[in-house]
DOKOLFI-12396 format. One record per residue (C-alpha): chain; x, y, z. Coordinates in pm, whole numbers, padded with zeros to 5 digits. Layout:
N
<r A,<X,Y,Z>>
...
//
This chain:
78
<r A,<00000,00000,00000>>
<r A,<00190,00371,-00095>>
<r A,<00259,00566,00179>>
<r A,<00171,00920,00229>>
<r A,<00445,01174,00057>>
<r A,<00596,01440,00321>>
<r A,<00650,01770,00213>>
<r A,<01058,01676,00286>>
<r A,<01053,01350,00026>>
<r A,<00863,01604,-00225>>
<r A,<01181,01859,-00184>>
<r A,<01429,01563,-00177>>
<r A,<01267,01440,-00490>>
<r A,<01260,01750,-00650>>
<r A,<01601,01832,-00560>>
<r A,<01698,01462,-00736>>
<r A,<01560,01540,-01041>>
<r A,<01759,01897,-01041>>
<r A,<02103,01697,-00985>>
<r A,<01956,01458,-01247>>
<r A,<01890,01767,-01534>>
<r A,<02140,01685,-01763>>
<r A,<02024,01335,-01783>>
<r A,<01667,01352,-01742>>
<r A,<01669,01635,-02043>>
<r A,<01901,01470,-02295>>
<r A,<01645,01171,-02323>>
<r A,<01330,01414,-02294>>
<r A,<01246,01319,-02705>>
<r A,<01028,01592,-02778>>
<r A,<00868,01725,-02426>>
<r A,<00997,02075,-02348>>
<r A,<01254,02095,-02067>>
<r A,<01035,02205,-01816>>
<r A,<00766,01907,-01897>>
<r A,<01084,01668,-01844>>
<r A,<01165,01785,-01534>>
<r A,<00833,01810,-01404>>
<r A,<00726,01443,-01532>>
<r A,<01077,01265,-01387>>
<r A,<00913,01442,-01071>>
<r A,<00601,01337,-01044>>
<r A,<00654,00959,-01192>>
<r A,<00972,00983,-00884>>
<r A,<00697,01071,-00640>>
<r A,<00458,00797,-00749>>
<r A,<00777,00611,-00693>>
<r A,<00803,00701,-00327>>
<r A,<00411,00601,-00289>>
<r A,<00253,00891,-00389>>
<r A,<-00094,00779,-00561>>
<r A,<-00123,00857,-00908>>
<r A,<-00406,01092,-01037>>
<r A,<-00368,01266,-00661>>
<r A,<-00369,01607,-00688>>
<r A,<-00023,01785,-00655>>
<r A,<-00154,02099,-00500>>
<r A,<00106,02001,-00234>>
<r A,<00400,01991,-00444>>
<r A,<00294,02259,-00659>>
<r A,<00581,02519,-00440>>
<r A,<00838,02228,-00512>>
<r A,<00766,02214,-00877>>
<r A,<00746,02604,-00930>>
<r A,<01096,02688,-00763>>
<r A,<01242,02364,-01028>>
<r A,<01121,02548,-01326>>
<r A,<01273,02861,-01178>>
<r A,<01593,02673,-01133>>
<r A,<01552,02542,-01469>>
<r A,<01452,02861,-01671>>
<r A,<01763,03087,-01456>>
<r A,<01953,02845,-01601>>
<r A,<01834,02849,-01902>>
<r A,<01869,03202,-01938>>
<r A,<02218,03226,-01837>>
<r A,<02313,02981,-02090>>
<r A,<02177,03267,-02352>>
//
């Protein structure tokens, strides 16, 4: 039976998938960057028992500061 996702395994997954980037968006196909990043999360959360189809309301800070991440980055590579 999943367990219930804490707020601290949503930021340690989150914070995976940002060490994971380079990875995780070389094999993205044809997904934007910010859809990669944002599915590796949420298929690594259903991983660490988070029900699928839940909503994500909860990890919705998490997700929003990776895209930042992501997008600063992204810029600076400009």
């Amino acid at each position: 039976m999943p367990t219930e996702v804490t707020a601290e395994k949503i930021r340690q997954v989150c914070d995976g998938v940002w060490r994971d980037r380079a990875a995780i968006l070389g094999t993205r196909g044809v997904t934007s960057g910010e859809e990669a990043l944002v599915g590796a999360a949420y298929w690594r959360l259903c991983s660490a028992g988070r029900k699928p189809g839940r909503s994500i309301a909860d990890c919705a800070p998490y997700l929003r500061e990776l895209i930042r991440r992501y997008r600063a980055e992204a810029r600076q590579a400009v």
